[in-house]
C-alpha positions as CSV (number, residue, x, y, z in Angstrom):
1,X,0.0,0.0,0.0
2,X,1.2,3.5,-0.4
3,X,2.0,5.2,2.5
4,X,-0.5,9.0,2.8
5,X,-1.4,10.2,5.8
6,X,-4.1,12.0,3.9
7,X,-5.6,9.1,2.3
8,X,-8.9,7.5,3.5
9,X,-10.9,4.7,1.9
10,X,-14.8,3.6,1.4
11,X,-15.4,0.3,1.4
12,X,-18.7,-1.6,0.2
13,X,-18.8,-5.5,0.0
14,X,-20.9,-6.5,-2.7
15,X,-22.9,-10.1,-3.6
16,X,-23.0,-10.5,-7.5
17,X,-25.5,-13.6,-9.0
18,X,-23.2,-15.9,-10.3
19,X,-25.1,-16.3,-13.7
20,X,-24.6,-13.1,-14.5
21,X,-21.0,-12.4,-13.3
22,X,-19.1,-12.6,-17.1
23,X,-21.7,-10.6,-18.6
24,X,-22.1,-7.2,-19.5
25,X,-25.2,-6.7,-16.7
26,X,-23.2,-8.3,-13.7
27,X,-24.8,-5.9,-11.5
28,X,-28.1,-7.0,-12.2
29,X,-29.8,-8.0,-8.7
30,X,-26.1,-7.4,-6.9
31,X,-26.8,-7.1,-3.1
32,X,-24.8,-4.4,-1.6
33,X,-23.8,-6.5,1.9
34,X,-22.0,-3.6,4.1
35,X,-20.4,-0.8,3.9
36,X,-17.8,1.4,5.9
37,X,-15.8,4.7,6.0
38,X,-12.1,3.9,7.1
39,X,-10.0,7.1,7.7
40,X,-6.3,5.2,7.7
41,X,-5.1,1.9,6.4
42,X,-5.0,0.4,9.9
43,X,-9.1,1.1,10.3
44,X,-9.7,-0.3,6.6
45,X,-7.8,-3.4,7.9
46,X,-10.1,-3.6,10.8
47,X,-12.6,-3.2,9.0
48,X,-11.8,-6.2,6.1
49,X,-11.4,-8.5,9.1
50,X,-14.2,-8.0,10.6
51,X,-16.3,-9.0,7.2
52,X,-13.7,-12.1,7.2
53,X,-11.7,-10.6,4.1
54,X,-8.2,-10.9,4.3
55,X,-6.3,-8.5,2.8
56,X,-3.9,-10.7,1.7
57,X,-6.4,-12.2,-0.6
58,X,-7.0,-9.1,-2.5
59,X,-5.3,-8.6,-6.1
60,X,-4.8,-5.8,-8.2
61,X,-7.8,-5.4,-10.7
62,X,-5.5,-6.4,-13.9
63,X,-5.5,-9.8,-12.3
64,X,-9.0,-10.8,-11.4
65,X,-11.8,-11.8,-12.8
66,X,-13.8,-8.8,-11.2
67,X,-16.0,-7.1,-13.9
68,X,-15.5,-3.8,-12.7
């Protein structure tokens, strides 16, 4: 991560139907799950565990399959 002391993040965790995840309408009937307003990295990591989302497990967009 890039260190800003400035920085702040939103965070929204999002369900997606699975039929329609390699389409062009993947956000058809998407759920949005939670949300949260972190103002530093170590309160947006708080945050991910608490939802049970490692940060580890996150990838830069290039190299997932997420649509958006």
């Amino acid at each position: 991560m890039r260190n800003d002391a400035e920085r702040s993040f939103r965070l929204e965790h999002w369900e997606y139907d699975c039929d329609r995840i390699d389409g062009f309408d993947y956000d058809i009937g998407a759920v949005l799950i939670g949300s949260a307003d972190a103002t530093d990295e170590s309160e947006m990591i708080t945050v991910l565990h608490a939802w049970g989302a490692r940060p580890g497990l996150f990838v830069y967009p290039w190299e997932s399959a997420d649509p958006k």
